[in-house]
KOLGUSE-575557 format. One line per field, with one value per residue: residue number from 1; residue in three letters; x, y, z of N, C-alpha, C in turn. Coordinates in nm, 2 decimals, padded with zeros to 4 digits. Example, Ala and Ser with C-alpha at 12.3 -4.5 7.8 and 13.67 -1.06 7.14 Angstrom:
% residues 2
pos = [1  2]
code = [ALA  SER]
n.X = [01.32  01.28]
n.Y = [-00.57  -00.22]
n.Z = [00.78  00.71]
ca.X = [01.23  01.37]
ca.Y = [-00.45  -00.11]
ca.Z = [00.78  00.71]
c.X = [01.32  01.29]
c.Y = [-00.33  00.00]
c.Z = [00.78  00.79]
***
This chain:
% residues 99
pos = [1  2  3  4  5  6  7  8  9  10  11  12  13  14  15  16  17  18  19  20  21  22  23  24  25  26  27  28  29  30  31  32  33  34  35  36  37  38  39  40  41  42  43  44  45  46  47  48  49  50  51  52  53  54  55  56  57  58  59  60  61  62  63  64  65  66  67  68  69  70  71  72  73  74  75  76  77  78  79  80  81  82  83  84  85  86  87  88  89  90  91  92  93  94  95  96  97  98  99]
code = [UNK  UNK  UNK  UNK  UNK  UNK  UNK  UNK  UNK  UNK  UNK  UNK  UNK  UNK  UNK  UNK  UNK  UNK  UNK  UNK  UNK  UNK  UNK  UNK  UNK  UNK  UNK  UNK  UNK  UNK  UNK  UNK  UNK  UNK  UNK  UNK  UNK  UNK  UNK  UNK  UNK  UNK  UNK  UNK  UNK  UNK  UNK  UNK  UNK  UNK  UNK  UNK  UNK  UNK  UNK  UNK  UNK  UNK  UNK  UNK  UNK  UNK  UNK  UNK  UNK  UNK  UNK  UNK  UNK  UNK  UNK  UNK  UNK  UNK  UNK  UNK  UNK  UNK  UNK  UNK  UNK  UNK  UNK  UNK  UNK  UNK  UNK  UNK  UNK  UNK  UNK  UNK  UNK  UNK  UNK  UNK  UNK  UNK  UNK]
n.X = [-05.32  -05.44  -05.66  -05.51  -05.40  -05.64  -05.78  -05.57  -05.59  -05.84  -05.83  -05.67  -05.82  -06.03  -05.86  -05.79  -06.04  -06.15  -05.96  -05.97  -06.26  -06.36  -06.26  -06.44  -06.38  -06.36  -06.61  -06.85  -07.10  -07.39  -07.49  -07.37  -07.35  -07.33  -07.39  -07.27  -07.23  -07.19  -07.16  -07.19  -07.31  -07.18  -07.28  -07.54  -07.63  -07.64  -07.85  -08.02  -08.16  -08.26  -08.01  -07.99  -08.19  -08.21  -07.97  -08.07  -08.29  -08.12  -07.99  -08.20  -08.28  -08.09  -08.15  -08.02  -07.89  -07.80  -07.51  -07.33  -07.02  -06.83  -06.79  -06.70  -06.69  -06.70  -06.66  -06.70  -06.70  -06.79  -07.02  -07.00  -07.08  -07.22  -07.33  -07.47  -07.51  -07.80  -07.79  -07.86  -08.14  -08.18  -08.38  -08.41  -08.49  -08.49  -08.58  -08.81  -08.76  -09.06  -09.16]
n.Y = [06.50  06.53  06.67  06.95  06.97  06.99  07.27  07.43  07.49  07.58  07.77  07.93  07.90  08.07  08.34  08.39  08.44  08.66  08.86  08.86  09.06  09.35  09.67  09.87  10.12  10.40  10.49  10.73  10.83  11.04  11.24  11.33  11.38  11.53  11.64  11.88  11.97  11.90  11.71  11.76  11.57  11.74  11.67  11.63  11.88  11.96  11.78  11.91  11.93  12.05  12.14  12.35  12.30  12.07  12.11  12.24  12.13  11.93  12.02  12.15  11.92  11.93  12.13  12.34  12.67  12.65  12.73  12.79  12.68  12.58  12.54  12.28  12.33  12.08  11.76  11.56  11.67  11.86  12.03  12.16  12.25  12.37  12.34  12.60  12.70  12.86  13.23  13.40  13.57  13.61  13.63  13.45  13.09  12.73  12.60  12.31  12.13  12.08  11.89]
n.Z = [13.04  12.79  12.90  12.89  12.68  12.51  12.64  12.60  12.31  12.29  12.37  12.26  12.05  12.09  12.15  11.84  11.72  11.89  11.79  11.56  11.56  11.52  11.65  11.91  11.96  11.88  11.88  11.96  12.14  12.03  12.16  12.53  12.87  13.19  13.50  13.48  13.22  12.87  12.59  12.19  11.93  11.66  11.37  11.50  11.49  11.19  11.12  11.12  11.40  11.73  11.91  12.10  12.27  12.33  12.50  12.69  12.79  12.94  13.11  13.28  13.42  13.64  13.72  13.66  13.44  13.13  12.90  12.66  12.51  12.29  11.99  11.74  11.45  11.21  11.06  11.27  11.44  11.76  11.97  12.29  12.61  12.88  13.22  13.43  13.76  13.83  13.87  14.24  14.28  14.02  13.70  13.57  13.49  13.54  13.24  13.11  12.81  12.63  12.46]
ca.X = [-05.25  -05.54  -05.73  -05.45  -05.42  -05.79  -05.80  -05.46  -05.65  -05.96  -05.78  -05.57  -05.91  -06.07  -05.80  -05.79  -06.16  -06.14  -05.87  -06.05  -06.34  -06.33  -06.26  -06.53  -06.33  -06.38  -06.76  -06.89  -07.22  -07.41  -07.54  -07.30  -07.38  -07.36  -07.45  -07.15  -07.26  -07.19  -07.11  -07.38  -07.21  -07.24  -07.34  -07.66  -07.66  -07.64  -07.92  -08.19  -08.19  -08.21  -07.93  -07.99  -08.31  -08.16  -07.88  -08.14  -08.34  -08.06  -07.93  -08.26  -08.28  -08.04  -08.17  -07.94  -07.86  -07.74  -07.39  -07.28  -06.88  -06.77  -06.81  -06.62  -06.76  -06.59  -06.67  -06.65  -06.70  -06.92  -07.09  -06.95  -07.14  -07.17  -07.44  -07.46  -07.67  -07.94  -07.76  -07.92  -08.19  -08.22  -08.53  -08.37  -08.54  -08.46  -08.70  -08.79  -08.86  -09.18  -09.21]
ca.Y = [06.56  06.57  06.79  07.09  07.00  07.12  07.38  07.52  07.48  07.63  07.91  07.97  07.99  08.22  08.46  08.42  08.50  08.79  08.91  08.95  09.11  09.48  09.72  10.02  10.20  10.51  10.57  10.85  10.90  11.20  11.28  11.28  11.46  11.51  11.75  12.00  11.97  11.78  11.74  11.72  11.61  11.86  11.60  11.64  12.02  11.95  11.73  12.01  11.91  12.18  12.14  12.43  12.27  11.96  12.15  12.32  12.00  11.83  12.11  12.15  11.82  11.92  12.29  12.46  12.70  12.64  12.81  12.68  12.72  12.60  12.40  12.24  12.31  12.04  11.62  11.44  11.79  11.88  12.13  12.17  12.31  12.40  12.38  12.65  12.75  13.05  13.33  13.43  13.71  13.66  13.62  13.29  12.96  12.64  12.53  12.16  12.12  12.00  11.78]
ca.Z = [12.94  12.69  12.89  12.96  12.53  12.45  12.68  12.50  12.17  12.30  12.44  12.11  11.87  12.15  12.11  11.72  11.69  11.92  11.72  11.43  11.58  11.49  11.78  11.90  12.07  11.82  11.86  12.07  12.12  11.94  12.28  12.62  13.01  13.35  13.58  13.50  13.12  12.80  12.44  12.14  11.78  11.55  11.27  11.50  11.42  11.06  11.01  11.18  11.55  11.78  11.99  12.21  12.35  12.40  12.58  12.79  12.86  13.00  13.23  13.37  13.51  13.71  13.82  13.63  13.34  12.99  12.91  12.53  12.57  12.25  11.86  11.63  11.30  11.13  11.01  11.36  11.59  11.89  12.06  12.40  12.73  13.06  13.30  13.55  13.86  13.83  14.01  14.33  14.27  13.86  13.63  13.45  13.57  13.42  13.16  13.06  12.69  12.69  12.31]
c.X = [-05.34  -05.60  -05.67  -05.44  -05.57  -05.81  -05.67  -05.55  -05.76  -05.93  -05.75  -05.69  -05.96  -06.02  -05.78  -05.91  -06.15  -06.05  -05.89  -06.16  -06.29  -06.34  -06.35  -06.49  -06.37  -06.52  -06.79  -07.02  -07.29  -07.42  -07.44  -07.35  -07.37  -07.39  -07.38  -07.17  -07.19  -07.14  -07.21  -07.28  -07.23  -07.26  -07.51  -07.75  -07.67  -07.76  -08.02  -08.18  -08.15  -08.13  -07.87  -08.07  -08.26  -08.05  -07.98  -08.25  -08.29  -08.04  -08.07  -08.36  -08.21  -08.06  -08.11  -07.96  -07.80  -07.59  -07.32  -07.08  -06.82  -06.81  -06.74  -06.65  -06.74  -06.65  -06.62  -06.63  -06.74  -06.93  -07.08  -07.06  -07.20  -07.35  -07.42  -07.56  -07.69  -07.85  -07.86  -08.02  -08.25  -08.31  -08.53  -08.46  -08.53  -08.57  -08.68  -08.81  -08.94  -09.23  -09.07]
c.Y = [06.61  06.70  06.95  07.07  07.08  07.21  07.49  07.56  07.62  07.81  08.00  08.04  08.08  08.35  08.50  08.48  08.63  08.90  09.00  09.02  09.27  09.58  09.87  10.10  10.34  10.59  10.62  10.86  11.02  11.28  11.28  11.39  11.47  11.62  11.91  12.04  11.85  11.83  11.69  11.70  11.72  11.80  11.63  11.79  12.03  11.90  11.80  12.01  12.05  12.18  12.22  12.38  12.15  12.00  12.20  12.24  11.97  11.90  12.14  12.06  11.84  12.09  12.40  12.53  12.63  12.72  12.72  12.73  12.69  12.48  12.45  12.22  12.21  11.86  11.58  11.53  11.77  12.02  12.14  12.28  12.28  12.43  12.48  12.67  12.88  13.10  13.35  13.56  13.72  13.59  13.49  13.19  12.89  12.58  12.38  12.20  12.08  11.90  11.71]
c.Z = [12.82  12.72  12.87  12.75  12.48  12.53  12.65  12.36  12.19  12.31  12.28  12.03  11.95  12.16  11.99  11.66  11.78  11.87  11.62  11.41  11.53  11.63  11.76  12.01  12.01  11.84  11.97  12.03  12.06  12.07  12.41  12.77  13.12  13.38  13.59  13.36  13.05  12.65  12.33  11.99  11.69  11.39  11.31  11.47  11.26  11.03  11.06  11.32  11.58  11.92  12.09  12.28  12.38  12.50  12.70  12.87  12.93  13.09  13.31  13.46  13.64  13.81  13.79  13.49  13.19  12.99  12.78  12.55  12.43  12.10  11.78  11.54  11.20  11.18  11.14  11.51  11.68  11.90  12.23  12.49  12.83  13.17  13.43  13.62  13.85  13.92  14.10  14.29  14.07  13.81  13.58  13.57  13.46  13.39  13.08  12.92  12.73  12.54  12.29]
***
C-alpha cells in the first residue's frame, strides 16, 4: 500500500513540475530545408544576411536551382523557396557558395 502511495505522489509532483515548464512549441528556426526547398526568417534579412546565397547554397547540395517564390515582409515572416532542376540544355549550373 505504501509503495502504490509514493508512486501516486511521485507521479502527481512529476506532472506539477512539467506543468509549469514553459512550452516551445512556437519557435521556428531562422533557417529550415529539404530538397524541394525551404524557408529563411526574414528577421535574418533585416540584420544583413544574404539570404539569396544561403538559398543557393542549400539548393545546390542537392543539384538544383534556386526559385525565391515568396516573403512576408512583416515581425515573425519568411522568405519562402523552391528548388528546381537545371533545365536540360541551359547555361545555369548550381553554384556552392564558397565562404
Amino acid at each position: 500500500m505504501r509503495t502504490a502511495m509514493k508512486w501516486t505522489i511521485a507521479a502527481a509532483a512529476l506532472a506539477a513540475v512539467t506543468a509549469a515548464l514553459p512550452a516551445r512549441a512556437s519557435w521556428v528556426p531562422p533557417f529550415k530545408g529539404n530538397d524541394t526547398g525551404g524557408i529563411i526568417a526574414y528577421s535574418l534579412y533585416m540584420q544583413g544576411s544574404d539570404v539569396k546565397a544561403i538559398a543557393v547554397d542549400h539548393c545546390a547540395r542537392y543539384g538544383k536551382v534556386v526559385k525565391l517564390t515568396g516573403v512576408e515582409a512583416q515581425y515573425g515572416g519568411y522568405i519562402s523557396f523552391a528548388c528546381v532542376w537545371v533545365p536540360p540544355g541551359s547555361a545555369q549550373r548550381p553554384l556552392r557558395a564558397a565562404y
